[in-house]
N, CA, C and O atoms as a Tripos MOL2 file, in Angstrom:
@<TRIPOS>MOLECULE
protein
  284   283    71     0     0
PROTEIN
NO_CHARGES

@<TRIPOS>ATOM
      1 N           1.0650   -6.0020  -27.2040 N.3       1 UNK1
      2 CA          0.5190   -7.3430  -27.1820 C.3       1 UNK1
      3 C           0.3200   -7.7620  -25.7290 C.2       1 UNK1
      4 O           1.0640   -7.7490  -24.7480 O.2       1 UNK1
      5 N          -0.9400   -8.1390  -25.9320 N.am      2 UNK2
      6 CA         -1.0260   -8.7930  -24.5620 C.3       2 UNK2
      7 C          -1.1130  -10.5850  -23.8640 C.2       2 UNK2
      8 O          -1.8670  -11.3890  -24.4110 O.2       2 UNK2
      9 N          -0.6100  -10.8300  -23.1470 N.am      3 UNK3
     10 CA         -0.8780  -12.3020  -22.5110 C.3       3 UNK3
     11 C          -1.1410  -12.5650  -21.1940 C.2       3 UNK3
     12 O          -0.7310  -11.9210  -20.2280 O.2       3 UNK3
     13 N          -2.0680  -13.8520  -21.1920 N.am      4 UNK4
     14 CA         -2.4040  -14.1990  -19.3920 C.3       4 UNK4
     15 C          -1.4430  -15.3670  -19.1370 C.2       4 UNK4
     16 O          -0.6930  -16.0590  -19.8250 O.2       4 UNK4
     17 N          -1.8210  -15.2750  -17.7500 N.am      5 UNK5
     18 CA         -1.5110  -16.7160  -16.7510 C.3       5 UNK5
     19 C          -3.2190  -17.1510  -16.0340 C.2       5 UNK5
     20 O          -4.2720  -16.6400  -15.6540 O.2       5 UNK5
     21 N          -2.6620  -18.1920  -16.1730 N.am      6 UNK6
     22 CA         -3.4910  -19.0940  -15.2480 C.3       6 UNK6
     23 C          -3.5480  -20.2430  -14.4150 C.2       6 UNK6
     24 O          -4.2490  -21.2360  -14.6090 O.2       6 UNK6
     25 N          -2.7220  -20.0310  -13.4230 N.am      7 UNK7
     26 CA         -1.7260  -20.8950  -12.6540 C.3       7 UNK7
     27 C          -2.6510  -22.0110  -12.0480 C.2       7 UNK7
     28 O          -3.8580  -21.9510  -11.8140 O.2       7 UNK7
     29 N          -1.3890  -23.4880  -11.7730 N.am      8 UNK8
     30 CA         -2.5640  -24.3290  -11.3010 C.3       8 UNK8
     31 C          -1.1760  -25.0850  -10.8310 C.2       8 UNK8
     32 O          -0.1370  -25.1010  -11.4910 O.2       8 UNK8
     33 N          -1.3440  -25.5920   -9.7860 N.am      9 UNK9
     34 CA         -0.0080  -26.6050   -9.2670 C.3       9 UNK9
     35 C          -0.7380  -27.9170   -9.5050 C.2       9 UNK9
     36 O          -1.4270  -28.4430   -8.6310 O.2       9 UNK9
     37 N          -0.5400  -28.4950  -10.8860 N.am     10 UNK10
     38 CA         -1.5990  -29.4830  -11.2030 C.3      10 UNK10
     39 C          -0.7050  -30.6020  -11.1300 C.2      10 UNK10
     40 O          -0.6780  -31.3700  -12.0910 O.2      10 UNK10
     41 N           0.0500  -30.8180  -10.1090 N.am     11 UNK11
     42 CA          1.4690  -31.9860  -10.6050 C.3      11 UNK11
     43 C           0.5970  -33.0250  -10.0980 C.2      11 UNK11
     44 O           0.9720  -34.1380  -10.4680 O.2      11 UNK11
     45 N          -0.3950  -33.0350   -9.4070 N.am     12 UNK12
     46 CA         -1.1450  -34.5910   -8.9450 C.3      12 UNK12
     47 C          -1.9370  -35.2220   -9.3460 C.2      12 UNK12
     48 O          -2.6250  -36.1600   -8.9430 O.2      12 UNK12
     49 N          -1.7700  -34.3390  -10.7070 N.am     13 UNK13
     50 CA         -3.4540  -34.4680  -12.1020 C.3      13 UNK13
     51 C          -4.9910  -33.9800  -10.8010 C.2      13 UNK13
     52 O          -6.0010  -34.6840  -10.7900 O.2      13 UNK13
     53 N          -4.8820  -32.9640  -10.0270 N.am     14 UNK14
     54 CA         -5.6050  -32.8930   -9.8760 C.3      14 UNK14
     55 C          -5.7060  -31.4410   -9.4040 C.2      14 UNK14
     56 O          -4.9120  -31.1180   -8.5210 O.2      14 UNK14
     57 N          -6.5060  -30.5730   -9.8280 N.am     15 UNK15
     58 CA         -6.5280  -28.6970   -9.9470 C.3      15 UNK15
     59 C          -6.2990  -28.4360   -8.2910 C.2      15 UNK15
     60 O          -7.1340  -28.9090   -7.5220 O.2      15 UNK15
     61 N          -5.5290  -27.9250   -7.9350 N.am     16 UNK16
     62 CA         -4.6450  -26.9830   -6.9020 C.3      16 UNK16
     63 C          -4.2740  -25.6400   -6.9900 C.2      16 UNK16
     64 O          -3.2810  -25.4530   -7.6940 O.2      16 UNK16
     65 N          -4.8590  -24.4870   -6.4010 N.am     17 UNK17
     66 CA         -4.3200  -23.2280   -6.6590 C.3      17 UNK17
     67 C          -3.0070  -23.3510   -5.9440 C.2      17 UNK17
     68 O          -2.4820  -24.2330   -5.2640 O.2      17 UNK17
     69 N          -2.6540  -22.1120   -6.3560 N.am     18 UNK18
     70 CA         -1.1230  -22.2000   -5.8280 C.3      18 UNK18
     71 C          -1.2930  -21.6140   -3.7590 C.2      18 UNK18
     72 O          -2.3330  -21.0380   -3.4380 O.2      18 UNK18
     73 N          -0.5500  -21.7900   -3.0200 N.am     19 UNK19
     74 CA         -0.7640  -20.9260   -2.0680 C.3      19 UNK19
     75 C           0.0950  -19.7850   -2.2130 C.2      19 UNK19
     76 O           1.2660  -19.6120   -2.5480 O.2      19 UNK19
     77 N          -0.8680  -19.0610   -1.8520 N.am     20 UNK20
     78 CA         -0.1670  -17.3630   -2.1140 C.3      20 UNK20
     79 C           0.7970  -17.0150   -0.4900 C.2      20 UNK20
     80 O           1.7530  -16.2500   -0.3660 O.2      20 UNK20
     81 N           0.2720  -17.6950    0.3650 N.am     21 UNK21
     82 CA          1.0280  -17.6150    1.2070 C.3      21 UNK21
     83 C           2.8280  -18.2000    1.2150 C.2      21 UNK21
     84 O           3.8580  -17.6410    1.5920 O.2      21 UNK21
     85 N           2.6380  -19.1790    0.7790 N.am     22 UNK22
     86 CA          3.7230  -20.0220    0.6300 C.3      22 UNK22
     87 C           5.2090  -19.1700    0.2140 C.2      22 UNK22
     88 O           4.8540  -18.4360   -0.7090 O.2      22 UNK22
     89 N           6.1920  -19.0110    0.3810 N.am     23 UNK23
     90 CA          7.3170  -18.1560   -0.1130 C.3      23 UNK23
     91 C           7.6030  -19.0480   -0.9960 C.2      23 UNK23
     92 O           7.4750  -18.1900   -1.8700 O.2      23 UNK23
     93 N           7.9880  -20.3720   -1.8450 N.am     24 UNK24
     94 CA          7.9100  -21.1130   -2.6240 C.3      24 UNK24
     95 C           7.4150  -20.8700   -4.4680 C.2      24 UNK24
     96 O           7.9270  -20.6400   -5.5640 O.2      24 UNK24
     97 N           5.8470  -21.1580   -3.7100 N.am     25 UNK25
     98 CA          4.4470  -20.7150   -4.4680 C.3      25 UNK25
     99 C           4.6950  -19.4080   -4.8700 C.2      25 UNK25
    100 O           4.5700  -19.1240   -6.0620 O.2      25 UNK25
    101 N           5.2300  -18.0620   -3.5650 N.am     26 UNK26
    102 CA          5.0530  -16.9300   -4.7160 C.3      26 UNK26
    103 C           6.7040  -16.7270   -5.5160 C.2      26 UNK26
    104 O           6.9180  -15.8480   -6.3510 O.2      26 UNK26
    105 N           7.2990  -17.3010   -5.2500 N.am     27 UNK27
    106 CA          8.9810  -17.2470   -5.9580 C.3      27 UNK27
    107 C           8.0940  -17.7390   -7.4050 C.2      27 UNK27
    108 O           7.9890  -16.9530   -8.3460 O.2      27 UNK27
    109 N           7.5110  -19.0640   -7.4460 N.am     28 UNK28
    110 CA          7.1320  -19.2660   -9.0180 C.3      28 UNK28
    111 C           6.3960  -18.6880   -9.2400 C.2      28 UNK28
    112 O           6.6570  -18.5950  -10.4400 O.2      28 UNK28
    113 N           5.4480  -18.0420   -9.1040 N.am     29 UNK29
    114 CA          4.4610  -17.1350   -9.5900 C.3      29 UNK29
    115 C           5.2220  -15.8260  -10.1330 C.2      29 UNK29
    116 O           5.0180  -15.6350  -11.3320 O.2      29 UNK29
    117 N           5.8860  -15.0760   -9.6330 N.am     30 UNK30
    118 CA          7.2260  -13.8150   -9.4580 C.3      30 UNK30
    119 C           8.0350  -14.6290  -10.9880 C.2      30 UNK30
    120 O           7.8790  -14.0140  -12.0430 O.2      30 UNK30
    121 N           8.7720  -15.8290  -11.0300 N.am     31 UNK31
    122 CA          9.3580  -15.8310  -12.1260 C.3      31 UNK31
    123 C           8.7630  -16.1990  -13.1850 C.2      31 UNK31
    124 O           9.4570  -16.0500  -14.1910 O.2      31 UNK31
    125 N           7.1340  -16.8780  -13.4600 N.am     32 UNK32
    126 CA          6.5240  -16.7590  -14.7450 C.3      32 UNK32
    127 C           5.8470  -15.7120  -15.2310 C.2      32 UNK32
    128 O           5.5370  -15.5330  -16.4090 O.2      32 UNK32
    129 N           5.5110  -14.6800  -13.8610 N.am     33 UNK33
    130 CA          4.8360  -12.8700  -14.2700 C.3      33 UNK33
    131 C           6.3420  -12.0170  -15.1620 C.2      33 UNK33
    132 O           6.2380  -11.1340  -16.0130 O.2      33 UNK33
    133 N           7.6280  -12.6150  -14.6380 N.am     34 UNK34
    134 CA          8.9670  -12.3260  -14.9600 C.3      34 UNK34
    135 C           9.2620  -12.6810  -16.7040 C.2      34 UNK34
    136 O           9.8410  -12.0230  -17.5690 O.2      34 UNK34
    137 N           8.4860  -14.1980  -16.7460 N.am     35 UNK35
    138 CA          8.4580  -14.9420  -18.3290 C.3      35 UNK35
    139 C           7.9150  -13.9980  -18.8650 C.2      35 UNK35
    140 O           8.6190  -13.1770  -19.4530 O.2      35 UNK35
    141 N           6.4980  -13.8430  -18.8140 N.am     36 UNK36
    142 CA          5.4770  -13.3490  -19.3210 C.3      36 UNK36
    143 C           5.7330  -11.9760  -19.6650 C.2      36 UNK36
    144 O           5.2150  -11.6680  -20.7390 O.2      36 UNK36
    145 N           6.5750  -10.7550  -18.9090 N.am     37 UNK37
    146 CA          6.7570   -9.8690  -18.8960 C.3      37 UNK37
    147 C           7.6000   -9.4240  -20.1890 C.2      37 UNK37
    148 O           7.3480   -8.4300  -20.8710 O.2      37 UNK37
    149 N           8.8550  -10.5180  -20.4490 N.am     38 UNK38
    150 CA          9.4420  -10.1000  -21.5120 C.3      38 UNK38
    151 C           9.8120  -10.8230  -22.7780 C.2      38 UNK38
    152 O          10.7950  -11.1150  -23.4600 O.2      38 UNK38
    153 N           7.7610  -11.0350  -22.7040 N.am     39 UNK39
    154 CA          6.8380  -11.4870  -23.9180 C.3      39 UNK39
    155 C           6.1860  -10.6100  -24.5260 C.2      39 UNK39
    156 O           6.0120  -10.5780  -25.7440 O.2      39 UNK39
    157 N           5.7830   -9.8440  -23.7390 N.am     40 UNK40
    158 CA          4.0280   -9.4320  -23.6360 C.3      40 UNK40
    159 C           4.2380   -7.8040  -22.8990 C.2      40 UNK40
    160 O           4.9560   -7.4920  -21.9490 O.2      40 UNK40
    161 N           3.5340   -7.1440  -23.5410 N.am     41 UNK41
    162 CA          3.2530   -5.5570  -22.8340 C.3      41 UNK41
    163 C           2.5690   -4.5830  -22.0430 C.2      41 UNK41
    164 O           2.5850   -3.3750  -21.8020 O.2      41 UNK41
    165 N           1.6720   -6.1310  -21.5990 N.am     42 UNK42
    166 CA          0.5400   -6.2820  -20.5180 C.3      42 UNK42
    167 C           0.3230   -8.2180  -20.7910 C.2      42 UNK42
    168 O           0.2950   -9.0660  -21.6830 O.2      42 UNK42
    169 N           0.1620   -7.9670  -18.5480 N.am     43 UNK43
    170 CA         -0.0400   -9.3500  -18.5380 C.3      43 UNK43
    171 C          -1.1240   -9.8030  -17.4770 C.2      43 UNK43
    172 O          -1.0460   -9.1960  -16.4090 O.2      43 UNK43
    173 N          -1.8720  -10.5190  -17.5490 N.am     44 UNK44
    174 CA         -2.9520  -10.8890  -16.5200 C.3      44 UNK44
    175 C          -2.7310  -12.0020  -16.2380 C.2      44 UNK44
    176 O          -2.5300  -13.0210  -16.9000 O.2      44 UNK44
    177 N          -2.8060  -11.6110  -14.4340 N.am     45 UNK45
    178 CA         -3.0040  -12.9820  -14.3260 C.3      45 UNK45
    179 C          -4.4190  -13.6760  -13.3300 C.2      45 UNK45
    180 O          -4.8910  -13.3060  -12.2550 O.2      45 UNK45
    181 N          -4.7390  -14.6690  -14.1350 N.am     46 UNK46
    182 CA         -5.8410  -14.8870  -13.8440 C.3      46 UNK46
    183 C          -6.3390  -15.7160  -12.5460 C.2      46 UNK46
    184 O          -6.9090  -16.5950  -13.1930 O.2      46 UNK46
    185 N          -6.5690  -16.1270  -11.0980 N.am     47 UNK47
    186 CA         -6.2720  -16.6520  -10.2780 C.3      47 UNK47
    187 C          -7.7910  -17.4310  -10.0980 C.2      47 UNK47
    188 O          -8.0820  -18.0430   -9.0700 O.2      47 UNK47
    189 N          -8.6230  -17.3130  -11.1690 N.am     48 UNK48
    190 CA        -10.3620  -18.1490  -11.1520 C.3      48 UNK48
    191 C         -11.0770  -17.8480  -10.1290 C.2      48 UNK48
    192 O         -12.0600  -18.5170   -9.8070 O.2      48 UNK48
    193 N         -10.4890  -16.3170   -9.1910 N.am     49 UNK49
    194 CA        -11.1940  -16.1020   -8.5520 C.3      49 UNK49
    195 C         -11.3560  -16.7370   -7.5990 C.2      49 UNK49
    196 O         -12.5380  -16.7930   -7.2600 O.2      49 UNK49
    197 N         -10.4500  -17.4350   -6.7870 N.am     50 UNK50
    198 CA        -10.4530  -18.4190   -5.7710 C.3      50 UNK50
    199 C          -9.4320  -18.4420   -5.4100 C.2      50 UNK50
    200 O          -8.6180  -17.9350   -6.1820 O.2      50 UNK50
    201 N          -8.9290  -18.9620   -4.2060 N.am     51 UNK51
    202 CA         -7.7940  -20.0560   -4.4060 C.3      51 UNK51
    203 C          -8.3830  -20.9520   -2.8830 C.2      51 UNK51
    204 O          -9.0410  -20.6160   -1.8980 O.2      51 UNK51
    205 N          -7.6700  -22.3530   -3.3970 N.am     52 UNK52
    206 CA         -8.3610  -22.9610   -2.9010 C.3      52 UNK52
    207 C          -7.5950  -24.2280   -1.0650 C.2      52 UNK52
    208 O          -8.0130  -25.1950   -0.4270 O.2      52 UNK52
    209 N          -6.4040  -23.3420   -1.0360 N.am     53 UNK53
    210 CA         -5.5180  -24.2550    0.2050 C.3      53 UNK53
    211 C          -6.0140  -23.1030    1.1680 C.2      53 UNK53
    212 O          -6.3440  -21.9990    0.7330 O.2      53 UNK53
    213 N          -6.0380  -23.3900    2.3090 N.am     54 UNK54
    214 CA         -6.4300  -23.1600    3.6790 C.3      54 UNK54
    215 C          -5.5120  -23.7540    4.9160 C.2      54 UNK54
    216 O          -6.0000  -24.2900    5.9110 O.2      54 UNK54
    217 N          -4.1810  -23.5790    4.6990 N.am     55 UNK55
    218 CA         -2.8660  -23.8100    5.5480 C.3      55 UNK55
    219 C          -3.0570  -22.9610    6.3140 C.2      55 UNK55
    220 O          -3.5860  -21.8540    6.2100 O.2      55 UNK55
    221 N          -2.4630  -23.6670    7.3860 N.am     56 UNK56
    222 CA         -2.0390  -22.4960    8.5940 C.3      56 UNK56
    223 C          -1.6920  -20.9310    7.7820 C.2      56 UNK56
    224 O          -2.5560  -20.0970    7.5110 O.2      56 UNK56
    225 N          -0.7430  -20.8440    7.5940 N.am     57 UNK57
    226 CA         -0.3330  -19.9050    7.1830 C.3      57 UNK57
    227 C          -1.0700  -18.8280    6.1560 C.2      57 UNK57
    228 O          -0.6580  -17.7070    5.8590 O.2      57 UNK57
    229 N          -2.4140  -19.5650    5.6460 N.am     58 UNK58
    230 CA         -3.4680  -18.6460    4.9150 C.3      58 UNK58
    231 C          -4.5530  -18.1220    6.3170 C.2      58 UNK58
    232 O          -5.3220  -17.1640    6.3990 O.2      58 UNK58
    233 N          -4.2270  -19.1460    7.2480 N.am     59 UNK59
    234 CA         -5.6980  -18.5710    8.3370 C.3      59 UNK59
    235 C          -4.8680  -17.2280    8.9480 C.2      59 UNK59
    236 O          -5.4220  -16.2590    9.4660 O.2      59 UNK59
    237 N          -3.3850  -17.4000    8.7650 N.am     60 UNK60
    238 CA         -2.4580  -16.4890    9.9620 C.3      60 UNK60
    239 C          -3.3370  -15.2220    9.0100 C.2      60 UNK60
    240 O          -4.1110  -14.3550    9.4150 O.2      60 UNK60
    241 N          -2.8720  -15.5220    7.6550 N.am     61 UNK61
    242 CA         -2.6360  -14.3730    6.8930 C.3      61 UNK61
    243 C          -4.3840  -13.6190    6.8250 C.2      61 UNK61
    244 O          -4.5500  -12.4030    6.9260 O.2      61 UNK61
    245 N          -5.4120  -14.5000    6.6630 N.am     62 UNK62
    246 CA         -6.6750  -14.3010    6.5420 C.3      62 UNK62
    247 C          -7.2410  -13.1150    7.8120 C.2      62 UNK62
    248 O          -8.0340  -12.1750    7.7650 O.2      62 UNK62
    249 N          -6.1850  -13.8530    9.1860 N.am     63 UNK63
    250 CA         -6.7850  -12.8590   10.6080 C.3      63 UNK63
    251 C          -8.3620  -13.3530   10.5650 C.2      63 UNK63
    252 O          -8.8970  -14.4240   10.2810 O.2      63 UNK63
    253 N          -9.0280  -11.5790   11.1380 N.am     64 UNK64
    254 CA        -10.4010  -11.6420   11.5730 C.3      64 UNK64
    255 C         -10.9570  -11.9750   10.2880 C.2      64 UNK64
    256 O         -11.5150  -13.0710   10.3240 O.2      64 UNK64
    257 N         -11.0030  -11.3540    9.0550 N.am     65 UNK65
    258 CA        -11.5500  -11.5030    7.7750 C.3      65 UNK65
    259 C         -12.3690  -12.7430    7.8330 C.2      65 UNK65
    260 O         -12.1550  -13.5240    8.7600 O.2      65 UNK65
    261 N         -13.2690  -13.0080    6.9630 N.am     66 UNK66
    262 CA        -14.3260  -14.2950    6.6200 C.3      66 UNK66
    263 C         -13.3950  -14.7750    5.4470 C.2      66 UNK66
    264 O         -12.6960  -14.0860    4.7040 O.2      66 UNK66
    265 N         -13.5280  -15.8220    5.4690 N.am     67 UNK67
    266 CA        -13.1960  -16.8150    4.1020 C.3      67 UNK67
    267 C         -13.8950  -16.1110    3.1280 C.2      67 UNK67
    268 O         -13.1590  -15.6080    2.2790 O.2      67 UNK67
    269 N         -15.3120  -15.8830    2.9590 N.am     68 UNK68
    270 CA        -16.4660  -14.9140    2.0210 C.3      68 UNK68
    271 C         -16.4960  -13.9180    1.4920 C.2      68 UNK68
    272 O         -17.0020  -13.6880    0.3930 O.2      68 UNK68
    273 N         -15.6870  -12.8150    2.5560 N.am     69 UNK69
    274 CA        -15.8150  -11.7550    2.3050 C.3      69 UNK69
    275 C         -14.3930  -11.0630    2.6750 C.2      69 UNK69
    276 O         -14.0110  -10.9780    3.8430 O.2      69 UNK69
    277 N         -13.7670  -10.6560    1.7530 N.am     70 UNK70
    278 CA        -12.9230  -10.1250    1.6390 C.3      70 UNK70
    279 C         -12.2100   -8.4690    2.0090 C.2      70 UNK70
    280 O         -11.1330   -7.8720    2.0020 O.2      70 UNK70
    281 N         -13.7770   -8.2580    2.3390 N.am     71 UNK71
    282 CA        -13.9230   -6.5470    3.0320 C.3      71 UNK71
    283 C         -13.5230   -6.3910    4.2270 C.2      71 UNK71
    284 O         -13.5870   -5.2830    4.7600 O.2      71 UNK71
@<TRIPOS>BOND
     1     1     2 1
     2     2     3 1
     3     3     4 2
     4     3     5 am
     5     5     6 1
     6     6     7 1
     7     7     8 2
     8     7     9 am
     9     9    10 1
    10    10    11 1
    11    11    12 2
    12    11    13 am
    13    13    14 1
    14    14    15 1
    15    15    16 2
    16    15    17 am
    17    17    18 1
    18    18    19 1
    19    19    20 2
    20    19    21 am
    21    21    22 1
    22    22    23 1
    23    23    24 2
    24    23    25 am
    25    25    26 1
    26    26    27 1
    27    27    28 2
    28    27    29 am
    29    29    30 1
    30    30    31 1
    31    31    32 2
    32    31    33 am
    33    33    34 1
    34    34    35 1
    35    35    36 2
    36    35    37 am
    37    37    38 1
    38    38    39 1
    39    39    40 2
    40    39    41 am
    41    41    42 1
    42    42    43 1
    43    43    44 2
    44    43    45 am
    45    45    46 1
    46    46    47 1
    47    47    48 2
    48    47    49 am
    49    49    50 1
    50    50    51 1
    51    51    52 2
    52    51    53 am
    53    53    54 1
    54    54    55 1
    55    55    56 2
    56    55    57 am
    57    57    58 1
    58    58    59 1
    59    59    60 2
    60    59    61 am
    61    61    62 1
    62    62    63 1
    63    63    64 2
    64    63    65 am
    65    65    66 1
    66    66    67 1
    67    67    68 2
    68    67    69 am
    69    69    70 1
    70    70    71 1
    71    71    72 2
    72    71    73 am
    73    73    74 1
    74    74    75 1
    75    75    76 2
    76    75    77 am
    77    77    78 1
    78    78    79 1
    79    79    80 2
    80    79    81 am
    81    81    82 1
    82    82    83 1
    83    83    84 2
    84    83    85 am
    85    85    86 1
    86    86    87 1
    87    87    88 2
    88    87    89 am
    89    89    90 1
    90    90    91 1
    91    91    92 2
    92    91    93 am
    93    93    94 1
    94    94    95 1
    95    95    96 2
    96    95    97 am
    97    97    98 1
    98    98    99 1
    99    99   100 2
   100    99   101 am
   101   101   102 1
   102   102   103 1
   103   103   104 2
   104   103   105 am
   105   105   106 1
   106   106   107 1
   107   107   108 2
   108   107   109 am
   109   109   110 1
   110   110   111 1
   111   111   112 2
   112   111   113 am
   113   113   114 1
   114   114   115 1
   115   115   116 2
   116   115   117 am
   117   117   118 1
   118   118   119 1
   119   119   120 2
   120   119   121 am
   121   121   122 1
   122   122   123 1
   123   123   124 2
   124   123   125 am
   125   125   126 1
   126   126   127 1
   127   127   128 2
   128   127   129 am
   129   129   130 1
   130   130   131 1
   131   131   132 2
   132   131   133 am
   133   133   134 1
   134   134   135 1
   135   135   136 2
   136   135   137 am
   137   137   138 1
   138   138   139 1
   139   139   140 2
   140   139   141 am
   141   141   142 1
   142   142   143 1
   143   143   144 2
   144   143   145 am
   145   145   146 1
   146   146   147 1
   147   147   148 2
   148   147   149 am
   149   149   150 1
   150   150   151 1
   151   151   152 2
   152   151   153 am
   153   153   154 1
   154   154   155 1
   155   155   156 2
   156   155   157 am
   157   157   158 1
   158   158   159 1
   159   159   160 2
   160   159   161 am
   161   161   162 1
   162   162   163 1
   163   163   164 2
   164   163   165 am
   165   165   166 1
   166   166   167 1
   167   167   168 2
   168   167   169 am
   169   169   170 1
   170   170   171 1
   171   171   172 2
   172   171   173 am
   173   173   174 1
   174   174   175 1
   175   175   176 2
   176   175   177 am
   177   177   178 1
   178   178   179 1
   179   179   180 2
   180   179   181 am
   181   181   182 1
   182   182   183 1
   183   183   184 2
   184   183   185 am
   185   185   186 1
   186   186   187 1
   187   187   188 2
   188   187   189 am
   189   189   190 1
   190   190   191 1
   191   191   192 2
   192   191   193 am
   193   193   194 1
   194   194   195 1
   195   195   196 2
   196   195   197 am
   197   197   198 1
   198   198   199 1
   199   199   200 2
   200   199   201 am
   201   201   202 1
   202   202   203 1
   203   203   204 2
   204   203   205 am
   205   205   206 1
   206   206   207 1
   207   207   208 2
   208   207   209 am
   209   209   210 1
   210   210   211 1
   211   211   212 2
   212   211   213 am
   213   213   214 1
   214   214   215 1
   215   215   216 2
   216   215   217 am
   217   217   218 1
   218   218   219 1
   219   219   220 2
   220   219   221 am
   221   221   222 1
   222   222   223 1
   223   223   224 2
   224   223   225 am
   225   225   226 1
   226   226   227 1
   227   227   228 2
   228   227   229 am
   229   229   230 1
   230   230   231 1
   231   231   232 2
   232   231   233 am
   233   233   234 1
   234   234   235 1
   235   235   236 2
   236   235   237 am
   237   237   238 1
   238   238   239 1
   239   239   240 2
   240   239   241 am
   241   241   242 1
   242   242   243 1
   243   243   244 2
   244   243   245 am
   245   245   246 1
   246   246   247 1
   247   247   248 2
   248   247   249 am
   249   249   250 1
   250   250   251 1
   251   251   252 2
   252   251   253 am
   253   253   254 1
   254   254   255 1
   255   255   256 2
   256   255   257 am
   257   257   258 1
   258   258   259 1
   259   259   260 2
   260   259   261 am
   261   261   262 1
   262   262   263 1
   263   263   264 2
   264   263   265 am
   265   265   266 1
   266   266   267 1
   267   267   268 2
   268   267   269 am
   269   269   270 1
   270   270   271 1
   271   271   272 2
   272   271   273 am
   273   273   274 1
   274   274   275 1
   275   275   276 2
   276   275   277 am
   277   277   278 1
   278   278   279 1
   279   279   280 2
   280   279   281 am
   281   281   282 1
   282   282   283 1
   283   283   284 2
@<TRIPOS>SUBSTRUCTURE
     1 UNK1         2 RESIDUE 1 A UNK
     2 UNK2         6 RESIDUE 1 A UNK
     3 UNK3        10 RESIDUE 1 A UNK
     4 UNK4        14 RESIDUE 1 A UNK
     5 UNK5        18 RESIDUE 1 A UNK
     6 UNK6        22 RESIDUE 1 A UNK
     7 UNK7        26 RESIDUE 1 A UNK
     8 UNK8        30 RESIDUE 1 A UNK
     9 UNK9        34 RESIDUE 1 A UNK
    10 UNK10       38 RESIDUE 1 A UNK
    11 UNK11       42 RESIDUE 1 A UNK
    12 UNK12       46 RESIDUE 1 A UNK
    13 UNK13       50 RESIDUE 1 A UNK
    14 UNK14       54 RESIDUE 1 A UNK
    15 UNK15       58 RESIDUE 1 A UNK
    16 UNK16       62 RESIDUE 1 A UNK
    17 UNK17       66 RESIDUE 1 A UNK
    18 UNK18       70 RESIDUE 1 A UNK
    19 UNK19       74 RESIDUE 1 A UNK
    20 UNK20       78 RESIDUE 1 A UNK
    21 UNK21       82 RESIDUE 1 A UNK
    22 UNK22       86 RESIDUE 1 A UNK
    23 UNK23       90 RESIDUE 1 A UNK
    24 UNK24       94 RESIDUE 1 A UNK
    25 UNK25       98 RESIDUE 1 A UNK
    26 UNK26      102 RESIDUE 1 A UNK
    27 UNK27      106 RESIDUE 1 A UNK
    28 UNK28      110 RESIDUE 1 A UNK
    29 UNK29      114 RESIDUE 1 A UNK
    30 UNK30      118 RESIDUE 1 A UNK
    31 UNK31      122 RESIDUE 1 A UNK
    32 UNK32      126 RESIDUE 1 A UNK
    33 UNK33      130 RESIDUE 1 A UNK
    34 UNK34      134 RESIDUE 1 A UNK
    35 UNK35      138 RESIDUE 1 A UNK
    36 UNK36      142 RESIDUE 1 A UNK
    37 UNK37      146 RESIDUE 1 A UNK
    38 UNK38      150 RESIDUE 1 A UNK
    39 UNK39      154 RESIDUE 1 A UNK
    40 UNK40      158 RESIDUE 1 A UNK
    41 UNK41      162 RESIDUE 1 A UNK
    42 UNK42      166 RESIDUE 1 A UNK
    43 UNK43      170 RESIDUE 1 A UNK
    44 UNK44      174 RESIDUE 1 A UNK
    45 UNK45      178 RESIDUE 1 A UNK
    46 UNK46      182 RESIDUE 1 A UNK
    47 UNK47      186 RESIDUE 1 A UNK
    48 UNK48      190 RESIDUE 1 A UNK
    49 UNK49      194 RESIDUE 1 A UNK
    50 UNK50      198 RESIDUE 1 A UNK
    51 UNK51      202 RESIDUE 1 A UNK
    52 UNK52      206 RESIDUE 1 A UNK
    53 UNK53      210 RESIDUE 1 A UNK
    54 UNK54      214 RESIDUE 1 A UNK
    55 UNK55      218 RESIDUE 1 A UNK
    56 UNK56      222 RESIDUE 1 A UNK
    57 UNK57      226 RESIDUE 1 A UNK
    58 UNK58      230 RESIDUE 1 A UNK
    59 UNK59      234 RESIDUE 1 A UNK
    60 UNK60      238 RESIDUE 1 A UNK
    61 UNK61      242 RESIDUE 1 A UNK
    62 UNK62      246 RESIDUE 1 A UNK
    63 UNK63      250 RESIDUE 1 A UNK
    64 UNK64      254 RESIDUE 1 A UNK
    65 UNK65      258 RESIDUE 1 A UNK
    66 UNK66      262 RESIDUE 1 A UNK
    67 UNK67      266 RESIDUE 1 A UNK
    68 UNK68      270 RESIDUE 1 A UNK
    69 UNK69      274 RESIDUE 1 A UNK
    70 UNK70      278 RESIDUE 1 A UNK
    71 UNK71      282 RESIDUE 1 A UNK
């Protein structure tokens, strides 16, 4: 059986990806892939193909790379 995620830090009623940078952000992400895991026998998680904070700490992590292009 399989199940997704589709994470959203929506506590301000208003859509927020999570930051992946954040040590926080990925501790909860790590313990609902953890939920999900011993649910389910495959799990996706779905991130909409975006995410959308631009903290210091995403430009550290970004370097030379483009926001665009990920290559």
């Amino acid at each position: 059986m399989a199940g997704g995620m589709a994470l959203s830090d929506g506590g301000s009623g208003q859509f927020r990806s999570f930051c992946y940078t954040n040590p926080k952000d990925r501790e909860f992400v790590k313990n609902a892939a953890q939920l999900a895991a011993r649910h389910f026998d495959e799990v996706i998680q779905d991130d909409f193909f975006f995410v959308t904070t631009k903290y210091d700490s995403d430009i550290a992590a970004k370097g030379k790379k483009s926001w665009t292009n990920s290559g």
